[in-house]
N, C-alpha and C positions, 0 to 999 in steps of 0.2 A: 122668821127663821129662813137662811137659806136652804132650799133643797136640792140636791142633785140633777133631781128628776127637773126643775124647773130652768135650769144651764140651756137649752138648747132653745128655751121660747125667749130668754134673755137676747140670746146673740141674735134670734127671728128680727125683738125689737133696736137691738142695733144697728142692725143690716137695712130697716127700715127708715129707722131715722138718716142713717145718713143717707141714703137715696133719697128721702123728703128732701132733703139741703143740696144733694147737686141739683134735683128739679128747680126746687123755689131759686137757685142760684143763678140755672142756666147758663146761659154766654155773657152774664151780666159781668161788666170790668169793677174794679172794686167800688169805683166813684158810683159808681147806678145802684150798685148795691147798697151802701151805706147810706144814699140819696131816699131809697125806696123802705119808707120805716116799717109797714107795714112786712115785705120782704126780710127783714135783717130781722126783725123780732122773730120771724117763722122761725129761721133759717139758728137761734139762740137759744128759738125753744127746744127743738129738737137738738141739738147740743146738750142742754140740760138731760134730754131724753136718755141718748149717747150714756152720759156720765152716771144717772141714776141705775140704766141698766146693769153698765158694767160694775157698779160698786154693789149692784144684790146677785152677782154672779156667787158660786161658792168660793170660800179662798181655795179651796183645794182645787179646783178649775183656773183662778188667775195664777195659783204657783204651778202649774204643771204646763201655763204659756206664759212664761216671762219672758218673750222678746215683746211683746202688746205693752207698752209703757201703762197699765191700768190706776197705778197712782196719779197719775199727770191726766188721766180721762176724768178721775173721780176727783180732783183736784180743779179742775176746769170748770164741771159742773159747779164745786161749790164757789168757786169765783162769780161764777154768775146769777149764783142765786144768793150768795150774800153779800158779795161788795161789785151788785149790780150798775151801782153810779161810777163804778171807777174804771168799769168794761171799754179799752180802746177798740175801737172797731177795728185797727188794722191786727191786731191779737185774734179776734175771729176769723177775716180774711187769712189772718196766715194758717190757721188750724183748717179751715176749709180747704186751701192750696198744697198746702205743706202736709198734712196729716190723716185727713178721712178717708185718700184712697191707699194709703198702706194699710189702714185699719179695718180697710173694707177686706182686701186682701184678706188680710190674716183670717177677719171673722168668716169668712167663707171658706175657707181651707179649714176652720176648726168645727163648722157646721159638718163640711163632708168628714172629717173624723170621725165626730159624735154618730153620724148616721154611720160608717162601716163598724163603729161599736156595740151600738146596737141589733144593728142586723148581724153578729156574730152572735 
């Protein structure tokens, strides 16, 4: 069951994961990355991580920030965790480039929310 109370350790482990994949990613160009299997798996796991999060979020929390695409985060996840053979790497490379750091954004602006909610 989702709980309320449990939304702000959610977005803790989003905020985490995706810092785990800019680390594991570094200054890596896409070819180093994709080359480095051990690297790319990390970098997919924590992706999954990403997606599972946000889909045990409450929905009353993903409809009260719907600019966070969270179908398309929890949609991602399940591309990779069930039609994991058919994963093009340059699909992850674009969600790494294109995507984590708006999402990092946002979850850290809804972190400081939750904490000025709190502490009122």
């Amino acid at each position: 069951m989702r709980e309320r109370a449990k939304d702000p350790q959610r977005l803790a482990d989003i905020l985490q994961a995706i810092d785990n994949v800019f680390q594991y990613v570094g200054e890596a160009t896409m070819d180093e990355f994709v080359a480095d299997g051990m690297r790319y798996h990390a970098v997919v796991y924590n992706i999954m991580i990403i997606g599972e999060a946000a889909n045990m979020l409450t929905f009353e929390f993903r409809e009260e920030h719907p600019s966070t695409p969270w179908k398309q985060i929890t949609g991602m996840r399940n591309f990779l965790v069930h039609g994991y053979h058919q994963v093009e790497k340059d699909i992850v490379w674009k969600v790494i480039e294109d995507d984590l750091h708006q999402l990092r954004e946002q979850v850290v602006k809804y972190q400081e929310e939750i904490g000025k909610i709190e502490l009122n």
